[in-house]
C-alpha positions in Angstrom: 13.3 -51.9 1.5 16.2 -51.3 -1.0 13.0 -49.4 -3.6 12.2 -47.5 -0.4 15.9 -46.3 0.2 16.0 -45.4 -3.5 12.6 -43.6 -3.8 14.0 -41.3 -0.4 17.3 -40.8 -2.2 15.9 -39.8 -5.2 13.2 -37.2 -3.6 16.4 -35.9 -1.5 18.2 -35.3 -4.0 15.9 -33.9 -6.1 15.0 -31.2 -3.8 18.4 -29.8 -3.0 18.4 -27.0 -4.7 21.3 -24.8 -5.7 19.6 -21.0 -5.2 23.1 -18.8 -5.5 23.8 -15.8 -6.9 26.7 -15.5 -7.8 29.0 -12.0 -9.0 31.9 -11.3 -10.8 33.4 -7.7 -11.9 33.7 -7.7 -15.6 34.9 -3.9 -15.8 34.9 -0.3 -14.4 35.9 3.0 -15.4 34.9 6.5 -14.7 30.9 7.7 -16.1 30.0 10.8 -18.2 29.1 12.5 -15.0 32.4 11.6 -13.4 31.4 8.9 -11.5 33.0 5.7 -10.5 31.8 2.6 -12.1 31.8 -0.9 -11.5 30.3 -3.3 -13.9 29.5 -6.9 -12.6 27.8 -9.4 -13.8 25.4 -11.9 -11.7 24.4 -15.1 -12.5 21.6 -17.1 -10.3 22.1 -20.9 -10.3 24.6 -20.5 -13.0 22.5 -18.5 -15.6 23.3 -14.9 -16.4 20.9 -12.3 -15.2 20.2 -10.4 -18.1 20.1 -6.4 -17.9 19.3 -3.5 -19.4 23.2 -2.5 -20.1 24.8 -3.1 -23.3 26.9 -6.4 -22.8 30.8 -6.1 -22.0 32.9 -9.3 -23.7 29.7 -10.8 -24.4 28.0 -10.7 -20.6 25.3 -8.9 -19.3 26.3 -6.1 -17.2 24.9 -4.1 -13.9 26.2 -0.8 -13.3 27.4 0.4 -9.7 28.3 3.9 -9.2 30.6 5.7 -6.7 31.8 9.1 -5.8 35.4 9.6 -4.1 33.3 10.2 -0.7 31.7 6.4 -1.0 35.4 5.1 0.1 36.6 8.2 2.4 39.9 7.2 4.5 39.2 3.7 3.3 42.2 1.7 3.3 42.5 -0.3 -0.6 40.8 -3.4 1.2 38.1 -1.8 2.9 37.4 0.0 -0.8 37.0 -4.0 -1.8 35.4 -5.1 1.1 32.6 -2.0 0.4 32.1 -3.0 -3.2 32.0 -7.0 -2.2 28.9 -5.5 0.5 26.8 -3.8 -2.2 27.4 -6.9 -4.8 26.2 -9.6 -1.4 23.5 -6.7 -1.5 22.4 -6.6 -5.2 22.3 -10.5 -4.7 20.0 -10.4 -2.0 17.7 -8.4 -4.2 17.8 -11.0 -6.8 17.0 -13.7 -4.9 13.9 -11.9 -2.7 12.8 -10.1 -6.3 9.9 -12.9 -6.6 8.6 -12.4 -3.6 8.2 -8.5 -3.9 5.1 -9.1 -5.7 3.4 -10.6 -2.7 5.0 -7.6 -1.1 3.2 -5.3 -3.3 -0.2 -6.4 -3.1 -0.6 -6.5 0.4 0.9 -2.3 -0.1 -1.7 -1.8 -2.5 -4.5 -3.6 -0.2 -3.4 -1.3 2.8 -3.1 1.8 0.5 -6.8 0.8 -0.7 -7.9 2.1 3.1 -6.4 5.7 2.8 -8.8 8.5 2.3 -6.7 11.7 1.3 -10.5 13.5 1.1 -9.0 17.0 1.3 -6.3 16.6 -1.0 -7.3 18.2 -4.1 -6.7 21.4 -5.0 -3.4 21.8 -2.7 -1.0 23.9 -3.2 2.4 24.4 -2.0 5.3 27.0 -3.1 8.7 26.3 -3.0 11.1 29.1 -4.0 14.7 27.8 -3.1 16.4 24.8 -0.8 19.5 24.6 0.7 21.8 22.2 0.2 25.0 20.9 2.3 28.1 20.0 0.2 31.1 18.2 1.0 33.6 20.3 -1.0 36.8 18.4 0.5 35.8 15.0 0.2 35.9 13.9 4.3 32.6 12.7 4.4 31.3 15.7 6.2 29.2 18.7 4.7 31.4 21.9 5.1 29.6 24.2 3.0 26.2 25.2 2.9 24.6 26.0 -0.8 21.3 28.5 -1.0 20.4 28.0 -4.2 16.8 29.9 -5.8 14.5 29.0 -8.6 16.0 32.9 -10.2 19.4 30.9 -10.6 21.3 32.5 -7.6 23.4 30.6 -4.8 24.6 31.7 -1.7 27.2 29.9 -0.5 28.4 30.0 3.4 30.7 27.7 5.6 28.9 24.8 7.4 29.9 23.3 10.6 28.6 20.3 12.2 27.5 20.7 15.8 27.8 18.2 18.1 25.5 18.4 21.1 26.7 16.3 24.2 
């Protein structure tokens, strides 16, 4: 009886395993495009996750970029809280990364079964696009940008319209 106790304790404790990720801000400063950045590092199980980022103090690094309009009338916590939500997020991408194969093969199975017969040979012309901007920062577009493959831009007020 006291082997068979054992033999259970040792398979319990044996499969109890530790999957977290865990993440830690190692530094952050402002991009050559003027972005926010945060760099944090991640570790799953206690192991850095290596990157493609040139190390900071030693540790592998991932990059998270902001704009001022990411933390709009965000109090200094809710800026924190925001950051702590895409770091949980980034996690959770780690930790479901081995199954995205699985997830890709059943994609490319199903894409398998689509024809696009007629596809060939179309063509479609694009000579500008219009853009909203947020020139104040308040989360909300206020100017509309026609911009034109000749290098011009229109620029006009933008409202948004709120149907009842």
């Amino acid at each position: 009886m006291r082997i068979a106790f054992m033999c259970l304790a040792m398979i319990f404790l044996s499969s109890v395993v530790y999957a977290d990720v865990t993440s830690e801000v190692i530094a952050k400063g402002i991009d050559s495009n003027g972005n926010i950045r945060v760099w944090t590092q991640y570790k799953i199980d206690g192991k850095e996750v290596e990157s493609r980022y040139p190390k900071i103090d030693g540790k592998y690094v991932w990059a998270t970029r902001y704009s001022v309009g990411n933390f709009y009338g965000m109090t200094d916590q809710e800026q924190l809280e925001r950051i702590d939500e895409d770091m949980k997020a980034h996690g959770e991408t780690l930790i479901s990364n081995p199954f995205r194969t699985e997830i890709r093969k059943l994609t490319t199975d199903a894409n398998k079964e689509v024809s696009l017969e007629n596809l060939i040979g179309r063509k479609v012309i694009v000579k500008g696009a219009e853009l909203l901007v947020d020139t104040d920062f308040n989360g909300q577009p206020d100017k509309k940008w026609t911009v034109k493959t000749d290098g011009t831009k229109i620029v006009e007020d933008y409202t948004v319209s709120v149907t009842p």
